[in-house]
C-alpha positions as CSV (number, residue, x, y, z in Angstrom):
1,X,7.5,-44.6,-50.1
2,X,7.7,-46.2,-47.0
3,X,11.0,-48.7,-45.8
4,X,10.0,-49.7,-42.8
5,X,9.2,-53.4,-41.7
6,X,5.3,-52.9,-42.2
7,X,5.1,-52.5,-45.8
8,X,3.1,-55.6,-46.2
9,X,0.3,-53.9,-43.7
10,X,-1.5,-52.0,-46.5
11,X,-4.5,-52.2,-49.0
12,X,-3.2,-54.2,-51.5
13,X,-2.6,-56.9,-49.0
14,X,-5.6,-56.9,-47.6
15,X,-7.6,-59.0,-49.7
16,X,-4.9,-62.0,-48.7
17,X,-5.0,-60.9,-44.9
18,X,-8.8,-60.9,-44.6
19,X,-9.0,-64.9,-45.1
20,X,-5.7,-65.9,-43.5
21,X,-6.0,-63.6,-40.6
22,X,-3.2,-65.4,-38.9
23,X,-1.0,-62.9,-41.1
24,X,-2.6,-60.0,-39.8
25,X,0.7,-59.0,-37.8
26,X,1.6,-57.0,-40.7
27,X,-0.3,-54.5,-39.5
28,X,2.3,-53.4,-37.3
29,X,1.0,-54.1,-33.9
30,X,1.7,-57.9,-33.5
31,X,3.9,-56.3,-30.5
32,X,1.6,-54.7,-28.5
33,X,-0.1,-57.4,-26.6
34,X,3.1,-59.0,-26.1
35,X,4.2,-56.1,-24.0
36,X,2.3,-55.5,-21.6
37,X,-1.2,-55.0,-23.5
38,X,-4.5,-56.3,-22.3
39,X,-4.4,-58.9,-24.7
40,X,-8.0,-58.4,-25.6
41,X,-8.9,-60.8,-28.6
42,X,-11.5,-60.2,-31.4
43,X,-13.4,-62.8,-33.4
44,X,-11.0,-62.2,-36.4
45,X,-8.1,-63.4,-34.4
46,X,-6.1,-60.3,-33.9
47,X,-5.4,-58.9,-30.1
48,X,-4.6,-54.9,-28.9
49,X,-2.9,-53.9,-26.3
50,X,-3.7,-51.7,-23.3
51,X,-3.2,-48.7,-26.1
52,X,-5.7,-49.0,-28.8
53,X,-7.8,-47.9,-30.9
54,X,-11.7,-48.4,-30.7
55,X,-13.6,-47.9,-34.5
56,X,-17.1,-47.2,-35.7
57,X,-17.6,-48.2,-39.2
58,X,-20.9,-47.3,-40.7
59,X,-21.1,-47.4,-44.8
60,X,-24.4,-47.8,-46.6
61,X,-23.9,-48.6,-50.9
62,X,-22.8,-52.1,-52.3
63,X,-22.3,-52.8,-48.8
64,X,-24.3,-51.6,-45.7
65,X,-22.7,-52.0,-42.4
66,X,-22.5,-50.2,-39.0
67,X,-20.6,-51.4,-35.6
68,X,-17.7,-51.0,-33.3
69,X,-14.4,-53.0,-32.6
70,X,-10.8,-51.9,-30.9
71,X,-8.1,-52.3,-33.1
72,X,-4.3,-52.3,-32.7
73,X,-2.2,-49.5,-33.2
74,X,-1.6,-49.0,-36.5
75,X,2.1,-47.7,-38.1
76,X,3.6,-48.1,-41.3
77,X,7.4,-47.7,-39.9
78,X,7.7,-49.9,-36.9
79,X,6.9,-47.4,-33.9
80,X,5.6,-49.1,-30.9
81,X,3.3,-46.3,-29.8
82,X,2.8,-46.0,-25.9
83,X,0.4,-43.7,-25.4
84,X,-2.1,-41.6,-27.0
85,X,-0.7,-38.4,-27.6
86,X,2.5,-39.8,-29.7
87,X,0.3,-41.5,-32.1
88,X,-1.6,-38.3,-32.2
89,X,1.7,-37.0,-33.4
90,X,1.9,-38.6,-36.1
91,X,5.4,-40.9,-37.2
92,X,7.9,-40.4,-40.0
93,X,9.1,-42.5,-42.9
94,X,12.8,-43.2,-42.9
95,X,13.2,-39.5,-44.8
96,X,11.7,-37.5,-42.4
97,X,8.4,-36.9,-43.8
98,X,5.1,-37.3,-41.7
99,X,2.4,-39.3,-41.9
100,X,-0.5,-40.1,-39.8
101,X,-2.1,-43.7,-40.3
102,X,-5.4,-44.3,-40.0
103,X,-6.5,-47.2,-37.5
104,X,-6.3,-50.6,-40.1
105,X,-7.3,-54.0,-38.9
106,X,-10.9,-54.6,-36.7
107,X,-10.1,-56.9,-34.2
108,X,-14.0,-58.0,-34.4
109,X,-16.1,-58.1,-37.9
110,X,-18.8,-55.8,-38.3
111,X,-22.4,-57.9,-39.4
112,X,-20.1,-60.7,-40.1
113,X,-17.2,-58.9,-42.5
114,X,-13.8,-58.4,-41.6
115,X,-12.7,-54.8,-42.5
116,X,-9.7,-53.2,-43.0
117,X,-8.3,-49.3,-43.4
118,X,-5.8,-48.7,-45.9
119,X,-5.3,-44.6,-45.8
120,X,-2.6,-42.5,-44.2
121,X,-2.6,-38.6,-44.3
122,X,1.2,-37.8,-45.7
123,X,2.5,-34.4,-44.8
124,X,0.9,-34.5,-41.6
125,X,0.8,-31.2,-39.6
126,X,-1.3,-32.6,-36.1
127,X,-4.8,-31.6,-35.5
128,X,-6.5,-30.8,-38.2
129,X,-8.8,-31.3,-41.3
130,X,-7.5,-32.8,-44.4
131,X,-8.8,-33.1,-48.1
132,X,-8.7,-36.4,-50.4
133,X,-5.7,-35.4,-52.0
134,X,-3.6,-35.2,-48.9
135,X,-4.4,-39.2,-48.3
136,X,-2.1,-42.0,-49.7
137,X,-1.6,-45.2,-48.9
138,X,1.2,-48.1,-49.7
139,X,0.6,-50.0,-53.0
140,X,-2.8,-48.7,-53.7
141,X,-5.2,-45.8,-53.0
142,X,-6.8,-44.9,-50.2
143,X,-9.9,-47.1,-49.6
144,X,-11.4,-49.7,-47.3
145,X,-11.9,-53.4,-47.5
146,X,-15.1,-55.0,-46.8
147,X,-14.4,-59.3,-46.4
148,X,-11.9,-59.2,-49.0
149,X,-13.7,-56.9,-51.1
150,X,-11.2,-53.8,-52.1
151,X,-12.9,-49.9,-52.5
152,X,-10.8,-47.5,-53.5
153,X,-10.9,-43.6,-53.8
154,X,-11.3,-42.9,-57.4
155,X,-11.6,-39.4,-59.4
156,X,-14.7,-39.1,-58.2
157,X,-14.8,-39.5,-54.5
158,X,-15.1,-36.8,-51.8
159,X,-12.9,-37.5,-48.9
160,X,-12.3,-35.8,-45.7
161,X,-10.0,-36.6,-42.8
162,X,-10.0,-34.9,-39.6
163,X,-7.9,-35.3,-36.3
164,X,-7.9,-34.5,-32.8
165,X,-4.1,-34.4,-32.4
166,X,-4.5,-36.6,-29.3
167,X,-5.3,-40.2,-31.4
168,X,-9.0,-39.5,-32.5
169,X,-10.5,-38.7,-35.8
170,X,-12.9,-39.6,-38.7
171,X,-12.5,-39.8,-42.1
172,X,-15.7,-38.9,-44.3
173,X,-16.0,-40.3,-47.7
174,X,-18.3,-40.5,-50.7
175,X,-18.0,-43.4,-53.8
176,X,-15.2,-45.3,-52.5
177,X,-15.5,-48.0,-55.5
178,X,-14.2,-51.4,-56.8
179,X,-12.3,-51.7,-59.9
180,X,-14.3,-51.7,-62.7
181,X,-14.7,-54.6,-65.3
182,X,-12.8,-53.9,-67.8
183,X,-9.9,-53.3,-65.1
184,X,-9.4,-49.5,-65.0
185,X,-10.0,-47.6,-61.8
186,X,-11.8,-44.3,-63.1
187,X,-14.9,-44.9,-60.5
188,X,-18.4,-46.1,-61.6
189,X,-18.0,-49.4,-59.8
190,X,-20.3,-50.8,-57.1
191,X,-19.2,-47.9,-54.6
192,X,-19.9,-47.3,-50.6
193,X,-20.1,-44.3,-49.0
194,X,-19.9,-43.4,-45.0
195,X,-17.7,-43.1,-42.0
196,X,-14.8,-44.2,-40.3
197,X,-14.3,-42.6,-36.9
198,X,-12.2,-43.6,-34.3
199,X,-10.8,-42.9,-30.2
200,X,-7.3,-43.9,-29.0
201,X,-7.7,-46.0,-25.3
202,X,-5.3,-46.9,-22.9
């Protein structure tokens, strides 16, 4: 879908990234403390720069969580966002089309996990609300990982995205869920449900 140099960033990397977290530069955003960011660093290893995003997870299921952490500015096409307002925007893929990502990689765990966000909205039209079939991501489908542990949106999850146009947003979901046993991906797995929402700082 995507052919820019952050490919590797997604999902179905994430499992991988979680426990070498040196390789977390994938996410796009390796850049940002190197030019002129604060530099702030988070227990997982990763630094933002002086634009960033700040991210409350809470998710109660197979996993229960809640907590904050900044997190670098996410892209899936190389743009080195400088303010608020152009991530807000949106980006496009090396066609033209737009997509808004969804903040990925917690500079901090949250009660001791490392999470990542694997979701972009694709046809992106700025501020606005936007239903589970409007999210995609690289490799895999929408979902979140919890410490190396990969849910996904299946057939029967409820998802809602909504943005601010200027950087913020939340996305809303019900029975994200593993992979189940015998390896399909119909939902019925140990599923979470909850909230992503997030602010854009500078």
């Amino acid at each position: 879908m995507f052919s820019g140099i952050n490919r590797s960033g997604r999902l179905a990397g994430a499992a991988a990234m979680v426990v070498l977290v040196s390789a977390t530069a994938a996410c796009g955003s390796a850049s940002e403390a190197a030019d002129g960011g604060s530099g702030d660093v988070g227990d997982t290893g990763m630094s933002v720069g002086s634009v960033h995003t700040e991210v409350t997870v809470e998710v109660t299921g197979a996993v229960t969580l809640k907590g904050t952490s900044k997190a670098p500015m996410p892209t899936n096409n190389g743009v080195d966002y400088t303010s608020c307002d152009q991530y807000g925007a949106g980006e496009k893929d090396d066609e033209g089309r737009a997509y808004f990502v969804l903040p990925q990689m917690l500079t901090d765990t949250i009660d001791g996990k490392t999470v990542f966000v694997g979701a972009m909205i694709k046809d992106y039209r700025g501020a606005g609300t936007y239903e589970r079939g409007t999210l995609t991501d690289t490799g895999s489908p929408p979902g979140v990982s919890f410490g190396g542990e990969l849910y996904f949106t299946q057939s029967n999850t409820t998802s809602t995205v909504t943005t601010d146009g200027k950087g913020g947003g939340s996305w809303v979901f019900t029975d994200l869920s593993t992979q189940n046993a015998d390896g399909t991906k119909g939902g019925g797995g140990p599923a979470v449900s909850g909230t992503v929402s997030w602010t854009c700082a500078s």
